[in-house]
C-alpha positions in Angstrom: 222.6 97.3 113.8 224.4 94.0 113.1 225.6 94.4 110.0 227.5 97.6 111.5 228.1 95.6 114.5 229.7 93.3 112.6 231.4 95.7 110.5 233.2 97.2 113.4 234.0 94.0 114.6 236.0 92.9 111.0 237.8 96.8 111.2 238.6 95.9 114.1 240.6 92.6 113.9 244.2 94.0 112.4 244.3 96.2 115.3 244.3 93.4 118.0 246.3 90.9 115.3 248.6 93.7 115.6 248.7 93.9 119.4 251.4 91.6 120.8 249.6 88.2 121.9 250.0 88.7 125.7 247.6 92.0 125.2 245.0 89.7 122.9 242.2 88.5 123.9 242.8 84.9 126.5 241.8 81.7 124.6 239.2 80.9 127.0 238.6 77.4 128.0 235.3 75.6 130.5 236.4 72.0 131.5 233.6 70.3 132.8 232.8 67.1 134.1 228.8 66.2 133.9 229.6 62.6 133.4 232.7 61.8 135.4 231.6 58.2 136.6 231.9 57.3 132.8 234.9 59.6 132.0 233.9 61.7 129.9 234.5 65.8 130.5 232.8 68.4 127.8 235.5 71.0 127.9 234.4 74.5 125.5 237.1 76.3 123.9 236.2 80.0 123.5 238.4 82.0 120.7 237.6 85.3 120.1 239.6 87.8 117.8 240.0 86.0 115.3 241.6 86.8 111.8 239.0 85.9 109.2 239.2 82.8 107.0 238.9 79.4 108.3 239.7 78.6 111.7 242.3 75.8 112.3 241.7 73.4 116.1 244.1 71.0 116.6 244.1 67.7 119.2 248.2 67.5 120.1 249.6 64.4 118.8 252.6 64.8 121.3 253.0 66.0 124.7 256.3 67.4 126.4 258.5 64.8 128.0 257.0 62.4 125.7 258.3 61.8 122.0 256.4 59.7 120.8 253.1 60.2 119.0 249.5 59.1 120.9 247.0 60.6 118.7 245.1 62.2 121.3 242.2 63.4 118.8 240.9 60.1 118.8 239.5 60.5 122.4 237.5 63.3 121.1 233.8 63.4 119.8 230.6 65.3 120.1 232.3 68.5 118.1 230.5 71.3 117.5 231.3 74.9 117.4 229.5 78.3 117.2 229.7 82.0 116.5 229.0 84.5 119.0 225.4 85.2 118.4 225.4 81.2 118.9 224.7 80.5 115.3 226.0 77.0 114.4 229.1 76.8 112.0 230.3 74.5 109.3 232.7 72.1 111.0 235.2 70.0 108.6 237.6 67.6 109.4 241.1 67.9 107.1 242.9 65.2 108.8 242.8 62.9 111.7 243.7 65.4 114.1 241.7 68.1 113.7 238.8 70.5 112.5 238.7 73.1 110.5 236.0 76.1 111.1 234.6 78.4 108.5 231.9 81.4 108.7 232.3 82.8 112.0 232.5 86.1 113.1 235.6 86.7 115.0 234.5 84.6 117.4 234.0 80.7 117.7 233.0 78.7 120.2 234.0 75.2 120.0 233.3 72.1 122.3 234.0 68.7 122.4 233.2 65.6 124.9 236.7 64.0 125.8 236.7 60.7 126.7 239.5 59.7 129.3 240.5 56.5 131.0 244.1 56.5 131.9 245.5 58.2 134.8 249.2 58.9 134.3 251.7 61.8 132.9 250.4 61.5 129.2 246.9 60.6 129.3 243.5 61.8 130.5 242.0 60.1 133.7 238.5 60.5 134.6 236.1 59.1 136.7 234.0 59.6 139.7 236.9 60.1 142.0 239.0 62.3 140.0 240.0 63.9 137.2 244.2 63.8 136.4 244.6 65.8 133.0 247.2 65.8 130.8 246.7 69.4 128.5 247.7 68.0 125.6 245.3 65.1 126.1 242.5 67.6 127.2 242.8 71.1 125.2 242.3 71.7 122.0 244.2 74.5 120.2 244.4 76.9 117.6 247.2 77.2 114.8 248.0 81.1 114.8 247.1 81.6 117.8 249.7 80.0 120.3 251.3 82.8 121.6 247.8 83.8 123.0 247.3 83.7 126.7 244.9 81.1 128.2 242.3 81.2 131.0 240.8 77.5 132.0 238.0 77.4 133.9 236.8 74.4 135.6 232.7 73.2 136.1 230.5 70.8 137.1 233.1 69.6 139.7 231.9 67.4 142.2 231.5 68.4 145.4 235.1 67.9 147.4 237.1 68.7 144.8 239.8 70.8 144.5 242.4 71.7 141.8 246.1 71.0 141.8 248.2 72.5 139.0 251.5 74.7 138.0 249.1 77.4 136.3 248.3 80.5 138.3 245.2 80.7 139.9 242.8 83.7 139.7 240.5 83.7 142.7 238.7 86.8 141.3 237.6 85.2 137.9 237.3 81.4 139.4 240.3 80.6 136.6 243.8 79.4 136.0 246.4 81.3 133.9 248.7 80.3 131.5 250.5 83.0 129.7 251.1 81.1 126.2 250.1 77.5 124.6 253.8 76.0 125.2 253.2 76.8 128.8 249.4 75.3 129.2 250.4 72.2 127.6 253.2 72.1 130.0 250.4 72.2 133.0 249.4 69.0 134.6 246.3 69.5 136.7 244.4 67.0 139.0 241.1 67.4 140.6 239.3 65.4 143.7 240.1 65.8 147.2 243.3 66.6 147.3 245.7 66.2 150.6 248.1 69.8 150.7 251.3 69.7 152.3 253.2 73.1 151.9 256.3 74.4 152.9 258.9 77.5 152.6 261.9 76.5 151.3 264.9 79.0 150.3 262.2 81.6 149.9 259.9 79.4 147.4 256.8 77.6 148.1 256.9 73.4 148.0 253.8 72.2 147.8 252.2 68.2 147.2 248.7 67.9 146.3 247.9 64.1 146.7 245.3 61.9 146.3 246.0 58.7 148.2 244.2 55.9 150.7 247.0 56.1 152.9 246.6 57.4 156.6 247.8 61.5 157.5 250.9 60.2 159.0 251.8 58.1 155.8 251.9 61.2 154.1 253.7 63.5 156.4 256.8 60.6 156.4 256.6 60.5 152.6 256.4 64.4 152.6 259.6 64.9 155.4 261.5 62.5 153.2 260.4 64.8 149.8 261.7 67.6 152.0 265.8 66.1 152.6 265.4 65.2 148.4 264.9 68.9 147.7 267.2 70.1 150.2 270.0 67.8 148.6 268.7 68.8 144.8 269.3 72.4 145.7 272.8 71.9 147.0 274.0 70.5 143.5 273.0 74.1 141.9 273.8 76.0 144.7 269.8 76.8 145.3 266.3 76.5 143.5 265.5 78.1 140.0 263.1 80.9 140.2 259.5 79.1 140.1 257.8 81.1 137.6 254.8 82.0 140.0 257.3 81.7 143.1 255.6 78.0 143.8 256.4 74.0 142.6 253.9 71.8 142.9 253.7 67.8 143.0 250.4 67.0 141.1 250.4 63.1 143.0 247.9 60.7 142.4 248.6 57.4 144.8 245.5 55.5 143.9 244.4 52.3 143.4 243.0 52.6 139.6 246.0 54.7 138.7 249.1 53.4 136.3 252.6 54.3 137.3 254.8 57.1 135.9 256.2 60.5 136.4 256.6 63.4 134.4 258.2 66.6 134.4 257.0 69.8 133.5 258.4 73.0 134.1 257.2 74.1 138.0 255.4 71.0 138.6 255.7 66.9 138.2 253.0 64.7 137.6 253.3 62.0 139.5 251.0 58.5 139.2 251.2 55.3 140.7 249.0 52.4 142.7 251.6 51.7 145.1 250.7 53.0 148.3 252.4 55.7 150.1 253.8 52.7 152.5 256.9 50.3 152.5 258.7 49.4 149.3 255.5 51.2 148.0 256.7 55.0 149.5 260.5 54.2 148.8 259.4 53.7 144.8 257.3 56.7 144.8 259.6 58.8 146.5 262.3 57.3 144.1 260.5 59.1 141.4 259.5 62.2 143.2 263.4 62.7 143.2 264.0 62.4 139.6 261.4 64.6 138.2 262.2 66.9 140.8 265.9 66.9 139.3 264.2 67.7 135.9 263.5 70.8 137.3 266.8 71.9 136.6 267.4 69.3 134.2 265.4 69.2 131.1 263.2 71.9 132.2 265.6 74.4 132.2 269.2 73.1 131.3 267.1 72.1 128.0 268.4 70.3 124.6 268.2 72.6 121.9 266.7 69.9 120.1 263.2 70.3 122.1 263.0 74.1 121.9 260.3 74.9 121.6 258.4 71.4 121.9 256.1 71.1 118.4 252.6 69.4 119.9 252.4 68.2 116.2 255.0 66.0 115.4 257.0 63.1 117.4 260.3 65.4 118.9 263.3 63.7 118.5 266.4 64.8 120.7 269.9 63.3 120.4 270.5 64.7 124.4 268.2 62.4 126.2 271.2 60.4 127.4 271.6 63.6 129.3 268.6 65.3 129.9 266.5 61.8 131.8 269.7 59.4 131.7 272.1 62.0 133.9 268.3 63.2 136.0 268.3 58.5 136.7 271.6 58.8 138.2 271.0 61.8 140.1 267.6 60.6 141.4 268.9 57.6 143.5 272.1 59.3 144.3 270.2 62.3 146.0 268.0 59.2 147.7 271.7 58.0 148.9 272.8 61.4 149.9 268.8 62.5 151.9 269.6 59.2 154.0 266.9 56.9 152.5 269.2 54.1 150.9 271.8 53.1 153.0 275.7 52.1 150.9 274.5 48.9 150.1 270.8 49.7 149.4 272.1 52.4 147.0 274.5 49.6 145.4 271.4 47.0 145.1 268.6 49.1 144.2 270.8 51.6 141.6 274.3 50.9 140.5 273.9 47.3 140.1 271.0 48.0 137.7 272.7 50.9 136.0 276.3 48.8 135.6 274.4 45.4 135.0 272.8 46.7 132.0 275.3 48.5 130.3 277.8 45.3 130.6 275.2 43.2 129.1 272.8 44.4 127.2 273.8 43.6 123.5 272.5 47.2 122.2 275.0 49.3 124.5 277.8 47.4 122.5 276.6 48.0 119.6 275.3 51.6 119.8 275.8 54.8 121.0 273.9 57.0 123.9 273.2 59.5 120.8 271.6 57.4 118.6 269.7 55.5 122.1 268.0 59.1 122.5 267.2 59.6 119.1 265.1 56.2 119.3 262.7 57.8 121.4 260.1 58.2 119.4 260.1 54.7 118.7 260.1 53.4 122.2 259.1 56.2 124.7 255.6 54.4 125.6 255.2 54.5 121.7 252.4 52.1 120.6 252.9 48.9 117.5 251.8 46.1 116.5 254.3 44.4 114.9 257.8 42.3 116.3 260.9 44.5 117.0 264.6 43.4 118.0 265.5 46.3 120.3 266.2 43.6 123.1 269.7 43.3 120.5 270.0 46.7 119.0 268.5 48.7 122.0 269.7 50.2 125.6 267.2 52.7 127.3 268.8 56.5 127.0 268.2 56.2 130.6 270.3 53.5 131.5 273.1 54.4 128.9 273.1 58.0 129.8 272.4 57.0 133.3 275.4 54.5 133.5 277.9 57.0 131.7 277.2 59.8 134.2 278.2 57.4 136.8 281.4 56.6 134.4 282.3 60.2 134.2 281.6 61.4 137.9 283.9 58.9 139.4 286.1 59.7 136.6 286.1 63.2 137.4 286.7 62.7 141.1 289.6 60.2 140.6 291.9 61.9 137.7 290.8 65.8 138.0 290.2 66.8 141.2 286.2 67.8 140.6 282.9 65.7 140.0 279.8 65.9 138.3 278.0 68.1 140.8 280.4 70.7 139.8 279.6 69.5 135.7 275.8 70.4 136.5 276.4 73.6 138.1 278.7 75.1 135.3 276.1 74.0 133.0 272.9 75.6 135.0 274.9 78.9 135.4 275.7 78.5 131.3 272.8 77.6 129.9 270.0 77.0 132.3 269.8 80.4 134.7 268.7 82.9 132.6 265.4 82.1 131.2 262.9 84.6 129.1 259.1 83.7 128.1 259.1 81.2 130.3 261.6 79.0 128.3 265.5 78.7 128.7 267.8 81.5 127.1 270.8 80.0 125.7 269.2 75.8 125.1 272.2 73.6 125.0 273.8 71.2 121.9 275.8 68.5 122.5 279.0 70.7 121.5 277.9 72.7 125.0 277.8 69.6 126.8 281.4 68.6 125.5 282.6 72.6 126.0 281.4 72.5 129.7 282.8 69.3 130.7 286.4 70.5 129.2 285.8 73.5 131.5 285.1 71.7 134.4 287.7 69.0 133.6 290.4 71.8 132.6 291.2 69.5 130.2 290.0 70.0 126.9 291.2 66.9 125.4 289.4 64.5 127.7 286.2 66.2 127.3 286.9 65.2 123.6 287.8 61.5 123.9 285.4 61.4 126.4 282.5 62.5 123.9 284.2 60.5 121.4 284.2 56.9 123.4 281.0 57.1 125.1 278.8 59.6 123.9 279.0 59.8 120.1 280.9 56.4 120.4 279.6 53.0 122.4 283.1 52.1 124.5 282.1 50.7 127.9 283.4 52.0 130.7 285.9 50.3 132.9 283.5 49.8 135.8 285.4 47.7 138.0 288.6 49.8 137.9 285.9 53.1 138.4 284.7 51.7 141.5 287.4 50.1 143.0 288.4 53.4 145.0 285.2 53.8 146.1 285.7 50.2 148.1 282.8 48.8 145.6 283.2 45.6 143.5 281.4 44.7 140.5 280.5 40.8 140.4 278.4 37.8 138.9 274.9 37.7 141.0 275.1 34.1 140.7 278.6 32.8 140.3 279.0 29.4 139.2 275.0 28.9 138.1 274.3 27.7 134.7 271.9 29.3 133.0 270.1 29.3 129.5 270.6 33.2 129.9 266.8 33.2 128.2 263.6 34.6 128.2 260.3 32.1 128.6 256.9 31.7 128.9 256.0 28.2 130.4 252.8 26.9 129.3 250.0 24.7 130.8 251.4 21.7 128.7 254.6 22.0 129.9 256.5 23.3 127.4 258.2 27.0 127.5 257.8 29.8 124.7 261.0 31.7 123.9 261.5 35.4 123.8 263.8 37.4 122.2 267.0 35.2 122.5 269.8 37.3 122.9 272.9 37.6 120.6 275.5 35.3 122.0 273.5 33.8 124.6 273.3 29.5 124.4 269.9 29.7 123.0 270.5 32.0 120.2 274.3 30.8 119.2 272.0 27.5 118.8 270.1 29.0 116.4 266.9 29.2 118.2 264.6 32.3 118.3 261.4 33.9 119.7 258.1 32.1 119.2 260.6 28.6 119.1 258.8 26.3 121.9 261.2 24.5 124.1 259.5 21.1 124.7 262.2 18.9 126.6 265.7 20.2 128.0 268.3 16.8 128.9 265.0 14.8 128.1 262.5 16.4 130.1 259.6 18.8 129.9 260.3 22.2 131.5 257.5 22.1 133.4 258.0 25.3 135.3 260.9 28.1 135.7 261.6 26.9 139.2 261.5 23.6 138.4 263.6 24.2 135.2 266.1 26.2 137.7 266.7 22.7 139.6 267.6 20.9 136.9 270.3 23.5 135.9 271.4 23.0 138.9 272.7 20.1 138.1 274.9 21.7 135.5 278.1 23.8 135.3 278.7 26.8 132.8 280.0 24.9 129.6 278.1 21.8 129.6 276.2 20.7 126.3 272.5 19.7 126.7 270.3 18.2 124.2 267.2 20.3 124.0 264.3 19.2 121.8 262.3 22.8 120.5 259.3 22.9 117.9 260.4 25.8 115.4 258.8 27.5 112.5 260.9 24.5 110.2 259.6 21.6 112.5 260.7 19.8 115.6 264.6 19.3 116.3 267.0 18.4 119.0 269.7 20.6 118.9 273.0 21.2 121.4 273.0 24.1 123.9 276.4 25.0 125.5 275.1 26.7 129.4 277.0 29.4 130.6 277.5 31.5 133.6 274.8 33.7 134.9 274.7 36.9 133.1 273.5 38.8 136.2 275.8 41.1 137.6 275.9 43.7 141.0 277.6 46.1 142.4 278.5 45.1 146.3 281.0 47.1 148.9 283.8 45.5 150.0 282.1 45.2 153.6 279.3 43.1 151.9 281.4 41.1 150.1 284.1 40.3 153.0 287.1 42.4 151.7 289.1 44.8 153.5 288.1 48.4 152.6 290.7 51.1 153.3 290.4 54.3 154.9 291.0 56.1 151.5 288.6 54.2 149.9 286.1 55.1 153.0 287.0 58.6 152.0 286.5 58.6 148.6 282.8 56.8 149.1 281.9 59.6 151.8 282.8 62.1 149.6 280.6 61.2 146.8 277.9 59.5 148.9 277.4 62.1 152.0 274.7 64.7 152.1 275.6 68.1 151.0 272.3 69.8 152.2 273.3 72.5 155.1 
């Protein structure tokens, strides 16, 4: 009887290989969480159907909105794997990332203990709390059969706990849905006692699952002020995208042991930090609640080309970031500006200062362009090395760059053609991000799109071309102080008049101060000195400390010399610095800074500024 049973079984398999994947049989996974207090979860991966020959599992080594590689395989242990009469199979390991699987019979069971200590948007966190998974941290995966559906299943859960996640839930069979791999490893889920707040909006169901300290009424402000930021992030597009199970969720984990991030996924964001949901602590939550919510439209489904579909097995590299995260950081504060949260000179202080402040002097955005910025993300998107880099002179966040362009080109836009960049992202979301099939975005952008669209907007063809040309595929700065100007904004030193070392250090218990990265063209590196150089006396005395240090160039004016003595890798030396002005820069109104404002310029700054929320 099992030799014919087995028979059948092997006849069998080229039918349902045949069958189109949805119809296969679900990859089938049990999550469960025996010893949570010393994060481990034993999560069993069910595969049935399968084509004969060896069986291919696979750890990710990336994870989407991330580019670079983490290895996630190397959280994993305690393999094993069975057939379905439980017989135990030959396990080998081809690589560092996976296992191989030989002699089952159409079915293997594999399992695994997963070790996770890190709550944020990439990692596993788990402990006796919670759990907060990232999938590609968490599930392992077949090659050959991705297209599969998958049903996850969670067990062992402590008592209180309940499950926050973009997959669809199936009361009937206690499970949660995914109709493909791209789509499970695009599922943040957290478990513990989570705090729901829900609500209808333009016919599709907000929701926030949080784990937090805070009090019911710290929540219900923090969720009222989510509400205005998703009003306002609808009004750019002209309404929400279709939620693929008619709901978004924030997966939000506000406590204490947790690090800070956010990431995006495609109906969901995961959102991690220890700051509490109070003070400056809820404005920097909710200042990331509004840009992944952005990425809804942006990235998620306005998507680069580039990332389509994400490969969980390689580091992705995109030359669109400037676009995809640095146009979703402009948008998040400005939608914080136009839901009421920042007031005209919060919004100057806490975003375009940063935004203009960097790309005026940070050496990289001189040197390079926002294209080649994104394609560094491998290299610097939470990426993990050992050894010295000098990105502090060759390198400008794709978020800033792109971030501080899209500023560029909206007040651009609204000075010279009579539009603005709202109108840029809701050409391109009717172009290439509405219409979306299998859960991923028809018609996936190139930069050529981007350059197409704005020309379109622009009705001006040309621009959109020496606009791409400059600042895009070229590293021209933007005329920021002329941009502003009719919006009644001025851009200015932070500290006019201060000397300053313009440097990086580490002061030590003896007195003396370690140099960072010294900055090309700044005193310390024009004097030839360089990171790991110890500065032991500046004008004949010991640095002591930075504000004591501060005092003493005090003293000084931008231009004087003074003698400073350093240790370096060739020996002790006194060499000559030349001080100069405080590199710092901000963006002020004319109110703050005691100039008169006109009523055009009031205008101009409501315009781009008000809510647009009905």
């Amino acid at each position: 009887m099992m030799r014919k049973t087995a028979a059948l079984l092997l006849l069998g398999l080229p039918l349902a290989i045949g069958r189109p994947a949805a119809a296969q049989a679900p990859v089938q996974y049990s999550v469960a969480f025996p010893n949570a207090v010393h994060h481990e979860a034993r999560v069993t991966v069910t595969f049935t159907e399968v084509p004969a020959g060896t069986l291919q599992v696979r750890m990710a080594r990336s994870s989407p909105g991330r580019y670079a590689l983490h290895e996630f395989a190397k959280n994993v242990y305690d393999v094993q794997a069975t057939d379905s009469r439980g017989k135990v199979l030959a396990v080998n390991k081809p690589d560092p990332y996976g296992w191989d699987v030989a002699g089952h019979d159409g079915t293997v069971r594999f399992t695994y203990t997963l070790f996770g200590d890190r709550t944020d948007g990439t990692y596993a966190g788990i402990d006796a709390r919670h759990a907060h998974l990232n999938m590609p941290a968490t599930l392992a995966f077949a090659r050959g059969l991705e297209q599969r559906p998958a049903e996850v299943k969670f067990e062992q859960v402590p008592q209180g706990w309940t499950v926050a996640s973009q997959l669809r839930p199936d009361a009937a069979k206690g499970t949660w849905y995914a109709p493909h791999l791209q789509y499970l490893m695009d599922s943040p889920t957290s478990l513990g006692s989570q705090k729901v707040r829900s609500w209808q909006e333009q016919g599709k169901t907000i929701e926030m699952q949080v784990l937090h300290d805070g009090t019911d009424a710290e929540l219900d402000a923090f969720a009222n002020n989510t509400k205005k930021v998703v009003k306002e992030a609808a009004a750019i597009f002209g309404g929400l995208p279709d939620y693929d199970f008619g709901r978004y969720t924030f997966v939000a984990n506000y406590l204490p042991q947790t690090s800070g991030d956010g990431m995006e996924h495609r109906n969901s964001t995961s959102l991690t930090s220890s700051r509490p949901l109070r003070g400056t602590g809820a404005i920097d939550n909710l200042g990331t609640v509004s840009h992944e919510f952005f990425h809804s439209w942006n990235v998620e489904r306005i998507r680069p080309k580039d990332l389509e579909p994400f490969d969980f097995e390689r580091a992705n590299m995109s030359s669109g970031l400037w676009f995809a995260e640095g146009f979703t950081q402009y948008y998040g504060e400005l939608l914080l500006r136009r839901a009421g949260i920042y007031t005209d000179d919060q919004y100057c202080e806490e975003a375009l200062s940063g935004l203009v402040g960097a790309m005026l002097t940070a050496p990289g955005a001189k040197r390079f362009s926002p294209v080649y910025m994104s394609q560094q993300a491998p290299f610097v998107d939470a990426a993990a090395a050992i050894d010295p880099n000098n990105r502090g002179n060759t390198y400008l966040s794709y978020y800033y760059i792109g971030g501080a362009n899209a500023l560029a080109l909206d007040l651009e836009l609204r000075q010279r053609f009579k539009t603005d960049l709202d109108t840029y992202m809701r050409t391109l979301w009717q172009q290439q991000g509405k219409f979306q099939s299998n859960y991923a975005p028809e018609k996936p952008y190139t930069l050529q799109d981007l350059q197409r669209v704005l020309g379109q907007v622009a009705k001006d063809t040309a621009f959109a071309g020496q606009f791409f040309r400059q600042h895009i595929y070229g590293h021209e700065l933007p005329k920021y102080d002329e941009l502003l100007a009719p919006a009644g904004m001025l851009v200015r030193p932070a500290r006019a008049g201060q000397a300053s070392l313009a440097a990086r250090l580490q002061f030590n218990p003896d007195s003396s101060a370690t140099l960072g990265s010294t900055s090309v063209g700044s005193p310390l590196y024009t004097a030839g000195l360089d990171r790991e150089d110890v500065l032991l006396k500046l004008a004949g005395q010991k640095p002591i400390s930075a504000k004591e240090l501060q005092k003493r160039l005090a003293a000084h004016k931008p231009g004087d010399v003074v003698q400073v003595e350093v240790r370096a890798r060739d020996g002790v030396r006194t060499v000559p610095v030349t001080l100069v002005e405080d590199p710092t820069l901000e963006v002020v109104t004319y109110e703050q800074a005691k100039k008169p404002v006109t009523k055009a310029q009031k205008k101009f700054r409501e315009e781009w500024l008000r809510g647009k929320a009905k």
